[in-house]
LUMVEXVO-267832 format. One record per atom (N, C-alpha, C): residue in one letter; atom name; x, y, z. Coordinates in steps of 0.02 Angstrom, whole numbers, plus 50000, padded with zeros to 5 digits. Layout:
BEGIN
<'A' 'CA' <X Y Z>>
...
END
This chain:
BEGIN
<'X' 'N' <50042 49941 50000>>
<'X' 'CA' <50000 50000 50000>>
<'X' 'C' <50045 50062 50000>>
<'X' 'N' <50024 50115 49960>>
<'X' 'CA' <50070 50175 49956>>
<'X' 'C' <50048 50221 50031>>
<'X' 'N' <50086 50255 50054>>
<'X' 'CA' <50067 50298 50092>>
<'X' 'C' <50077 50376 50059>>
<'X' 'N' <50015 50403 50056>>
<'X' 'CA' <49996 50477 49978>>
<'X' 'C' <49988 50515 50081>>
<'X' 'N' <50040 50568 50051>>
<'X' 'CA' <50037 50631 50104>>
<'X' 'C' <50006 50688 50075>>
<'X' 'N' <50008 50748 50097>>
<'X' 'CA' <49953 50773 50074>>
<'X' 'C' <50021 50835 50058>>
<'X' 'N' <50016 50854 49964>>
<'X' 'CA' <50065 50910 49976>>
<'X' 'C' <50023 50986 49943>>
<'X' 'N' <50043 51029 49977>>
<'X' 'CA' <50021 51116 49954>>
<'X' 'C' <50070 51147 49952>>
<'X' 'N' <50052 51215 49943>>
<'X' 'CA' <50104 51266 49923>>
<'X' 'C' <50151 51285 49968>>
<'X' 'N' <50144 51255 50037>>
<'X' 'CA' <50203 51279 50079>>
<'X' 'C' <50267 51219 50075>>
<'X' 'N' <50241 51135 50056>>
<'X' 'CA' <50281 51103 50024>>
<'X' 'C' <50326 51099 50010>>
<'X' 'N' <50381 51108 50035>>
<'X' 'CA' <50456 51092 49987>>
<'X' 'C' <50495 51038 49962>>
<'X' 'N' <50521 51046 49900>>
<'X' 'CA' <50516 50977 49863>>
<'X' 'C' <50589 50989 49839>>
<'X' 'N' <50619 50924 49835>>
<'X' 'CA' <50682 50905 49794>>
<'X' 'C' <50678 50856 49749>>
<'X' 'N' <50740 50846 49694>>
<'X' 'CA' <50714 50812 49642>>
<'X' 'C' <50776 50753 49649>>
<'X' 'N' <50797 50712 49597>>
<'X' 'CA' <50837 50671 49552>>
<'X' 'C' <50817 50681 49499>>
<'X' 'N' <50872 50701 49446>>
<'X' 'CA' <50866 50718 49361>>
<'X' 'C' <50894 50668 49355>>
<'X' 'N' <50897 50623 49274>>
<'X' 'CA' <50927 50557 49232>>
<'X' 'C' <50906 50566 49167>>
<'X' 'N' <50938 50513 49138>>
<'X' 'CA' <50912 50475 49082>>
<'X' 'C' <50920 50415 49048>>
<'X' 'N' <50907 50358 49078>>
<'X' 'CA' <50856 50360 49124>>
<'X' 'C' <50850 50393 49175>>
<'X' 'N' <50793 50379 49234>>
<'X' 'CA' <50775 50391 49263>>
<'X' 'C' <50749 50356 49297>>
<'X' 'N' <50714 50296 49268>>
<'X' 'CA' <50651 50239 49290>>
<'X' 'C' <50674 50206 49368>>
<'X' 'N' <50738 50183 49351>>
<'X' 'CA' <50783 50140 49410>>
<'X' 'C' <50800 50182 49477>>
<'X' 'N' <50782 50238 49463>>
<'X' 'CA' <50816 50270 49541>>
<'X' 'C' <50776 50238 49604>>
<'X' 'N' <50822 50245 49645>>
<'X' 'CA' <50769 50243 49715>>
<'X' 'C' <50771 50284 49765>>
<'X' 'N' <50803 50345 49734>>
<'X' 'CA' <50823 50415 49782>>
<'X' 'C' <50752 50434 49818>>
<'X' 'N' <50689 50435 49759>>
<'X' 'CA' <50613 50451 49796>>
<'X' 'C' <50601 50401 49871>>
<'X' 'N' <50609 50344 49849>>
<'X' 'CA' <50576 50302 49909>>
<'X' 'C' <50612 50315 49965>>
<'X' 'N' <50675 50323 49943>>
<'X' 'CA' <50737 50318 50006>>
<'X' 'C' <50709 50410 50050>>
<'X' 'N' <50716 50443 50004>>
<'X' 'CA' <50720 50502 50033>>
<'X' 'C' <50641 50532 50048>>
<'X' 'N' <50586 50494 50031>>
<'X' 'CA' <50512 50510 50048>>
<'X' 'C' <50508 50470 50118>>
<'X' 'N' <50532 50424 50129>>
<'X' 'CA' <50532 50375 50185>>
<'X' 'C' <50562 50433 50259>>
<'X' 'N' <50618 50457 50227>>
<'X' 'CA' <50643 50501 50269>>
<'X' 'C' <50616 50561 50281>>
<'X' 'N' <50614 50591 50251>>
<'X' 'CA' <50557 50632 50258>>
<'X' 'C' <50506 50638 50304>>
<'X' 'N' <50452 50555 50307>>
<'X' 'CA' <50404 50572 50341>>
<'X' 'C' <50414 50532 50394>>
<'X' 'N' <50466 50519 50404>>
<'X' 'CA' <50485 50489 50468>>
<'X' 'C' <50523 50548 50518>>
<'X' 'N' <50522 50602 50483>>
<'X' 'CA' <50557 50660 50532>>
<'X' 'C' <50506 50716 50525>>
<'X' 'N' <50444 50697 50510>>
<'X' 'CA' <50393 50745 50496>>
<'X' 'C' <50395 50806 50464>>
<'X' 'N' <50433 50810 50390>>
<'X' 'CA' <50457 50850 50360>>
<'X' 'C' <50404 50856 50293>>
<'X' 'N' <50401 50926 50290>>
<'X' 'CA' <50362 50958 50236>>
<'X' 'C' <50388 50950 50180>>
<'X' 'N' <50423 50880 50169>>
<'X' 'CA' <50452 50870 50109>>
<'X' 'C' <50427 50834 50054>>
<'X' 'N' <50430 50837 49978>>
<'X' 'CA' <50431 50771 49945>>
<'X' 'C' <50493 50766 49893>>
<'X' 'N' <50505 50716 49866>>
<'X' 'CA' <50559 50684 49811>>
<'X' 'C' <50522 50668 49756>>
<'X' 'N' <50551 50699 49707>>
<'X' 'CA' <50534 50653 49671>>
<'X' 'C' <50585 50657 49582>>
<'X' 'N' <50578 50622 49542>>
<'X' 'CA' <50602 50582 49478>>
<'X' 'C' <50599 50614 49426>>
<'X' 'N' <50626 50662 49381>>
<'X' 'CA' <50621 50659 49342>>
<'X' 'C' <50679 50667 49286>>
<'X' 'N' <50659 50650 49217>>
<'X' 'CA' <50688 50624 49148>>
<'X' 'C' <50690 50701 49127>>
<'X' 'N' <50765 50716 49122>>
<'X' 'CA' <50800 50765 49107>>
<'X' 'C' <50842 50760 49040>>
<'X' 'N' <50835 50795 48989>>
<'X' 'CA' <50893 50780 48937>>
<'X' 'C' <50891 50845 48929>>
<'X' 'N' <50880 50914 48929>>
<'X' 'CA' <50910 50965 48931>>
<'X' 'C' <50909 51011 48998>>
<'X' 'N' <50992 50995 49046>>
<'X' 'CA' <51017 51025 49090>>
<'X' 'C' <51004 51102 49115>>
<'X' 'N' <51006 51126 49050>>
<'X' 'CA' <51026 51195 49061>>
<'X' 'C' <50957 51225 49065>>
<'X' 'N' <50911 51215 49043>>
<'X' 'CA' <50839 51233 49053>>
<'X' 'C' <50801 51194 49119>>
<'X' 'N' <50833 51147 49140>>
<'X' 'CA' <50796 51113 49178>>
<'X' 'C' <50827 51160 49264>>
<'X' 'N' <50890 51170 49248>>
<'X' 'CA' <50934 51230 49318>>
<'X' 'C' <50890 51285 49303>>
<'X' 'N' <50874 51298 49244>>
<'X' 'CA' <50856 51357 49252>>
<'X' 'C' <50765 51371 49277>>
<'X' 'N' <50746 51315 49241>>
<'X' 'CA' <50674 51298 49294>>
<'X' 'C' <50673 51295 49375>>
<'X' 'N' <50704 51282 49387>>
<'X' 'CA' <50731 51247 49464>>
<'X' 'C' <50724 51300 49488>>
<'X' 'N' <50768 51355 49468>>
<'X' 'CA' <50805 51423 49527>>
<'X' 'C' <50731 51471 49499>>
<'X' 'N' <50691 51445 49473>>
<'X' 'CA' <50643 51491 49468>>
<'X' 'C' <50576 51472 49516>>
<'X' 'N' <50578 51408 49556>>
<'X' 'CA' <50546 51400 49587>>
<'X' 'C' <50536 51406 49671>>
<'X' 'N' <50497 51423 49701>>
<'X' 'CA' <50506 51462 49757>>
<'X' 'C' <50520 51404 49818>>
<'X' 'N' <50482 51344 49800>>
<'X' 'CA' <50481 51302 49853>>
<'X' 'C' <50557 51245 49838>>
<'X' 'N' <50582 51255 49794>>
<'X' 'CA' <50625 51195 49773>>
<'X' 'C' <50698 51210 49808>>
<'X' 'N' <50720 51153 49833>>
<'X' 'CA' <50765 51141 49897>>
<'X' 'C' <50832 51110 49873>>
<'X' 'N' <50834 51052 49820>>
<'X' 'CA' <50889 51036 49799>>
<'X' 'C' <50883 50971 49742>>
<'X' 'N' <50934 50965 49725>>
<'X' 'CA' <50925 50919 49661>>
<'X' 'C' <51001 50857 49650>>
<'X' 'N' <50966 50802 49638>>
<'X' 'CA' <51018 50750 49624>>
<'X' 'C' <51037 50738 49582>>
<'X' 'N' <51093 50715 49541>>
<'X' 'CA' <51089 50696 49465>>
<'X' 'C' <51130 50631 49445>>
<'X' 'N' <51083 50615 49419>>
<'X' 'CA' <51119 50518 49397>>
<'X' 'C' <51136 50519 49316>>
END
């Protein structure tokens, strides 16, 4: 069974970029943590093939905290 937390705009979220992407397990590892320290956090996955637009998405977002890259 999944455990679905509830996320809004005060939310802060970090990612993992790839390409792939499919195989990571940075989300589970680092969502697990998360709500085991009762943190307004989520992780999550995504399929990146242009870097330089994807940094530049990032630093434009208000809630976004940090990013992994495989």
């Amino acid at each position: 069974m999944t455990d679905i937390r509830s996320i809004g705009t005060s939310t802060k979220f970090c990612c993992v970029i790839g390409n792939p992407i499919e195989h990571s397990l940075s989300p589970a590892i680092h969502n697990a943590g998360y709500a085991e320290l009762g943190l307004d956090f989520v992780y999550v996955a995504n399929r990146v093939t242009d870097v330089k637009s994807c940094l530049a998405g990032m630093r434009a977002l208000e809630n976004f905290r940090g990013m992994s890259i495989t």
